[in-house]
C-alpha positions as CSV (number, residue, x, y, z in Angstrom):
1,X,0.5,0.7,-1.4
2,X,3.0,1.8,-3.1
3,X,6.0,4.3,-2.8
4,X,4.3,7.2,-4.5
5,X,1.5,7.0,-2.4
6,X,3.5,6.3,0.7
7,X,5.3,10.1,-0.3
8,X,1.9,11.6,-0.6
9,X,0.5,10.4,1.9
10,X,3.6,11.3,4.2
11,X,2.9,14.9,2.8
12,X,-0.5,14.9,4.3
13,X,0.7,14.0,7.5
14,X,3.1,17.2,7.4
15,X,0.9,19.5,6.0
16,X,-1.8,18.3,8.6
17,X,0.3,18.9,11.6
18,X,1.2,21.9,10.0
19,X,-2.5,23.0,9.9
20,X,-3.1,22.0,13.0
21,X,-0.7,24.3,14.8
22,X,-3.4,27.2,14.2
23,X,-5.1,25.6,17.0
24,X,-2.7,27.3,19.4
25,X,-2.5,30.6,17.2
26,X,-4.0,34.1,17.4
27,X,-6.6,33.6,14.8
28,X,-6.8,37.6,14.7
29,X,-3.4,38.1,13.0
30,X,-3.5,38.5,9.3
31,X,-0.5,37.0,8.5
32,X,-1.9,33.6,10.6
33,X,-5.1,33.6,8.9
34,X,-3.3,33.6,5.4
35,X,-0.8,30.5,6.7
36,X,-4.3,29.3,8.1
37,X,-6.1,29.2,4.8
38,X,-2.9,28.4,2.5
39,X,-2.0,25.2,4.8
40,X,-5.8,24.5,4.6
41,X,-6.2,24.3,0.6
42,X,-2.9,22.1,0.5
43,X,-4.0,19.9,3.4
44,X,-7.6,19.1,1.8
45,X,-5.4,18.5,-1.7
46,X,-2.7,16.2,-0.5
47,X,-6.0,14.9,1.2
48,X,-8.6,13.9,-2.0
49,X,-5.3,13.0,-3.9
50,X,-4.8,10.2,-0.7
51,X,-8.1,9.4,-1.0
52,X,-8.3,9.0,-4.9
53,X,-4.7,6.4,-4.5
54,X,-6.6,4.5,-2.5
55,X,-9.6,3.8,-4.4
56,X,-7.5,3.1,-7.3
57,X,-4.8,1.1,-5.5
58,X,-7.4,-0.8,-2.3
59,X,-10.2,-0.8,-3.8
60,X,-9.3,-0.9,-7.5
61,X,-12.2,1.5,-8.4
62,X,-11.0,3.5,-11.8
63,X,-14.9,4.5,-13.4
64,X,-13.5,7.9,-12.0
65,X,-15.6,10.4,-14.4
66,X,-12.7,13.5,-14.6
67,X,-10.8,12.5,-11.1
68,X,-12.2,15.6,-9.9
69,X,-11.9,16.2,-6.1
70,X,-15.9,16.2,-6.1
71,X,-15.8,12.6,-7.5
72,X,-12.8,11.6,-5.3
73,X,-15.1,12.9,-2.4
74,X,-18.4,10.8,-3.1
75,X,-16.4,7.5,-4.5
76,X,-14.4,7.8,-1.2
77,X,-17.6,8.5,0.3
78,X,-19.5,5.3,-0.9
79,X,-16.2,3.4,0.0
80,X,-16.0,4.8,3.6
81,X,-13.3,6.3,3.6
82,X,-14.9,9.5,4.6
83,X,-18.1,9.8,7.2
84,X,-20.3,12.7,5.9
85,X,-20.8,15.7,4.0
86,X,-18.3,18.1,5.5
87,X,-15.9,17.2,3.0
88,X,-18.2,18.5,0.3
89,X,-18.2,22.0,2.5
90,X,-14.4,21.7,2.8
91,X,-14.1,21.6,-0.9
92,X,-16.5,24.3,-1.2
93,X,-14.1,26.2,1.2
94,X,-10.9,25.3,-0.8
95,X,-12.4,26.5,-4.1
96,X,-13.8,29.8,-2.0
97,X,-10.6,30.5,-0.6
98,X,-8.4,30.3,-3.5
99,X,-10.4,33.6,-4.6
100,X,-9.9,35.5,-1.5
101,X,-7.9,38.2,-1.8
102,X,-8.4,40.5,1.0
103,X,-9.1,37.6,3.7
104,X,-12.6,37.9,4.5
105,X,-13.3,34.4,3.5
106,X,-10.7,32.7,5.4
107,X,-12.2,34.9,8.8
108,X,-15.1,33.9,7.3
109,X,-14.3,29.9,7.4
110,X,-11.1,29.5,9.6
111,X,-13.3,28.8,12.8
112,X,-15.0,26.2,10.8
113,X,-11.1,25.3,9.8
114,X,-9.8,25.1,13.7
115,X,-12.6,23.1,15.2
116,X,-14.2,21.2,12.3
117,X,-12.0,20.4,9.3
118,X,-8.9,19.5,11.2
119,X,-10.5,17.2,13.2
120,X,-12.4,15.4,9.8
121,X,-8.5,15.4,8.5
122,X,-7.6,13.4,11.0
123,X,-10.3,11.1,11.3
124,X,-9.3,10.3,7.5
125,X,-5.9,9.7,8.7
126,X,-7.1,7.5,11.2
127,X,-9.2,5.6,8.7
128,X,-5.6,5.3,6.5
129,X,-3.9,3.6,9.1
130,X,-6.1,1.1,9.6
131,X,-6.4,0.4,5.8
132,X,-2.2,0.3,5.4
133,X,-2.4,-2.2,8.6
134,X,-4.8,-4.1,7.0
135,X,-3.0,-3.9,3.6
136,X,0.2,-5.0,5.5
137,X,-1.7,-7.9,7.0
138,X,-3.3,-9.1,3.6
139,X,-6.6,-9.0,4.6
């Protein structure tokens, strides 16, 4: 793997930390909420970028039609990087809550953010790992 995707991929780690510290937070405060759903849309980014490196550099698929995040997703999918359909939701999410301008869609959605997503984030982080070790190894 190489170094830029070492640097994004270190950036997802950050940003995913980040995110996850809203599992301790008042979900009720505004300002939270909008750190919430900004750390969110940048997680989920640095994310399908991770994922799209991967494909290209692991598994040497390119056919990408646009290298939209919706391709990313079901390429990443069919490769296993990713388990299920909440990722689709997620980017569904993203899109919603870059339109949300008086914060009903983060309350909404940041439940679903706290106890879902976060977890699926890391769970694709886990999967990452194991690919680099492998990578490292040469298998």
């Amino acid at each position: 793997m190489d170094a830029k995707f070492m640097r994004r991929y270190e950036s997802f780690q950050r940003s995913l930390d980040s995110l996850a510290e809203a599992k301790d937070r008042d979900l009720s405060d505004s300002f939270v909420l909008s750190g919430t759903s900004a750390k969110f849309s940048i997680t989920f980014d640095l994310a399908w970028k991770v994922m799209k490196d991967i494909l290209v550099q692991y598994y040497a698929i390119t056919g990408f039609i646009s290298g939209s995040p919706r391709e990313v997703l079901r390429q990443a999918y069919k490769a296993e990087l990713i388990s299920d359909d909440v990722w689709m939701e997620m980017l569904k999410v993203r899109n919603q809550l870059s339109h949300d301008y008086d914060g009903d869609i983060v309350k909404e959605f940041c439940g679903r953010i706290v106890n879902i997503y976060i977890e699926r984030f890391y769970e694709f982080k886990d999967t990452v790992e194991k690919l680099k070790e492998n990578f490292r190894s040469g298998e």
